[in-house]
C-alpha positions as CSV (number, residue, x, y, z in Angstrom):
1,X,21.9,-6.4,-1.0
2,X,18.6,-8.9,-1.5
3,X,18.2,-9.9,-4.6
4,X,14.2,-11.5,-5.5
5,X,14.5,-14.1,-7.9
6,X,11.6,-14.3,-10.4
7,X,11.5,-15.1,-13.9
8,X,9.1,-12.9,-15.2
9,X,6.7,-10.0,-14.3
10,X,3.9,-11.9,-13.9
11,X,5.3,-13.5,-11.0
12,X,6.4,-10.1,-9.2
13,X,2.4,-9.2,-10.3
14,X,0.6,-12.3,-8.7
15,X,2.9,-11.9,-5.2
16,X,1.6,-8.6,-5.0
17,X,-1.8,-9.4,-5.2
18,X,-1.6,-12.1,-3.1
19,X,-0.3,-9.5,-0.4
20,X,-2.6,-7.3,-1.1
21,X,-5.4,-10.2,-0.8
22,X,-3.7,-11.1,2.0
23,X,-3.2,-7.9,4.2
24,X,-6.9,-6.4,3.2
25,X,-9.1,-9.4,2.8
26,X,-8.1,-12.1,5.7
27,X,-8.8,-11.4,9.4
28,X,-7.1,-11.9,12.3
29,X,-3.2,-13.2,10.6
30,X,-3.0,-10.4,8.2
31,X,-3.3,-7.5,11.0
32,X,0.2,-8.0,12.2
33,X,1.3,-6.9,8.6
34,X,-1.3,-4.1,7.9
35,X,1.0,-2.0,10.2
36,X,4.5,-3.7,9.6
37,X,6.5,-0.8,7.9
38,X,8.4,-3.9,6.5
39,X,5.6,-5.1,5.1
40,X,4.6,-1.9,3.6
41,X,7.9,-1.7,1.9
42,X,7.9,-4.6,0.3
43,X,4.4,-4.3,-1.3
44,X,5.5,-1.0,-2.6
45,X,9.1,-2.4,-4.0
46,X,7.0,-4.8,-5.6
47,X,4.6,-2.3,-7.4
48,X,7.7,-0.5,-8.2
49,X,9.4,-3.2,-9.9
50,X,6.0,-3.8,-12.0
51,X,6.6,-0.3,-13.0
52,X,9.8,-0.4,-13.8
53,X,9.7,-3.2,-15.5
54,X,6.7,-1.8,-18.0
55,X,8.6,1.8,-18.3
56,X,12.0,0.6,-18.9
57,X,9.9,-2.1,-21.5
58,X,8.8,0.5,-23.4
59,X,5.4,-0.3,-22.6
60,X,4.2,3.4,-20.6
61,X,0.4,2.8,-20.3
62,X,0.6,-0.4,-19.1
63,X,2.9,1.0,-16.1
64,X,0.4,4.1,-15.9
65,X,-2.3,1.8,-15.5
66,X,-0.8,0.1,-12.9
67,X,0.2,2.8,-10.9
68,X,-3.5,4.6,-11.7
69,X,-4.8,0.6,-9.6
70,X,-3.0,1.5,-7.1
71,X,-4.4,4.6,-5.5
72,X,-6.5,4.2,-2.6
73,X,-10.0,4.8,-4.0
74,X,-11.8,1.5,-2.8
75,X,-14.3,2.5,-0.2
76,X,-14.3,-0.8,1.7
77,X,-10.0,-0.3,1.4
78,X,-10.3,3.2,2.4
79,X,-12.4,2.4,5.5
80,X,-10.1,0.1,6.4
81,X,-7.0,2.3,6.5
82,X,-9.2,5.0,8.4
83,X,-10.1,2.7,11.4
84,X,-6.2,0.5,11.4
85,X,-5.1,3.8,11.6
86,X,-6.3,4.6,14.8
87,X,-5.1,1.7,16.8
88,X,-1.7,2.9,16.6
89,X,-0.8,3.3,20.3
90,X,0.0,7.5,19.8
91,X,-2.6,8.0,17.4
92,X,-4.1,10.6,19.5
93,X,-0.7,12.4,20.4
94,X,0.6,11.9,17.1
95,X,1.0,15.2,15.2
96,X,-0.4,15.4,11.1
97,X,2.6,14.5,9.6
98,X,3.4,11.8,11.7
99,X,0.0,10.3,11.1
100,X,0.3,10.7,7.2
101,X,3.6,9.0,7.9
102,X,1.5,6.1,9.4
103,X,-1.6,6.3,7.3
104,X,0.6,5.5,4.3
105,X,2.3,2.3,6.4
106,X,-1.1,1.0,6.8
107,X,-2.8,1.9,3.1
108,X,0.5,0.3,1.1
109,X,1.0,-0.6,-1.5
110,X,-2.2,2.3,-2.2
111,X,-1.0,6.0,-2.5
112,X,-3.4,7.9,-0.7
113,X,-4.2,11.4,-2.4
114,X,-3.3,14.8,-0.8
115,X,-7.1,15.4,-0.3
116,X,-7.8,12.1,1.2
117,X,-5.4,12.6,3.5
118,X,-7.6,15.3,5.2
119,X,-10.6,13.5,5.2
120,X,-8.3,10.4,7.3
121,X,-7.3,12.6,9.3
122,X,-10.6,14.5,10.1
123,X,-12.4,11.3,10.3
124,X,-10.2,9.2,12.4
């Protein structure tokens, strides 16, 4: 089992968005990882462990607010998941639930809404 060592949540907190920085913000080094589903697990372990952390703290809004940052509602974020989305190699053979599978590889650590999902798919 992997164990991350860090001494407080603050630290889980500013590695997460420094990935997320990182995998929506920079160019050309960050595209490997916008489809890694390695990648995509880790950034959502991380917001998990924020969660966790507040819930298990005591301290429930402060998880529901972080989990209420994290749905994919940023238009320039959105946009971005709707064209990566496409250059998977099967996009166009890929059936919906495949491509939902995908779509939430590339949006992560965002959730993507069930209606949202239709207009990625329709739209891509």
């Amino acid at each position: 089992m992997i164990e991350a060592v860090f001494t407080t949540v603050q630290s889980v907190e500013a590695l997460l968005r420094a990935a997320v920085v990182f995998k929506f913000e920079c160019q050309s080094e960050s595209h490997l990882y916008a489809g890694s589903p390695q990648f995509a697990d880790g950034v959502h372990g991380l917001l998990n462990t924020i969660i966790q952390n507040y819930r298990e703290s005591g301290d429930e809004r402060r998880a529901k607010n972080w989990e209420d940052l994290y749905v994919l509602d940023n238009p320039e974020r959105f946009e971005f998941v709707r064209s990566y989305s496409k250059k998977h190699p099967k996009w166009n053979t890929m059936n919906d639930s495949d491509k939902k599978v995908w779509l939430d590889v590339v949006a992560a650590p965002y959730r993507i809404r069930q209606a949202d999902y239709q207009l990625l798919l329709r739209r891509s």
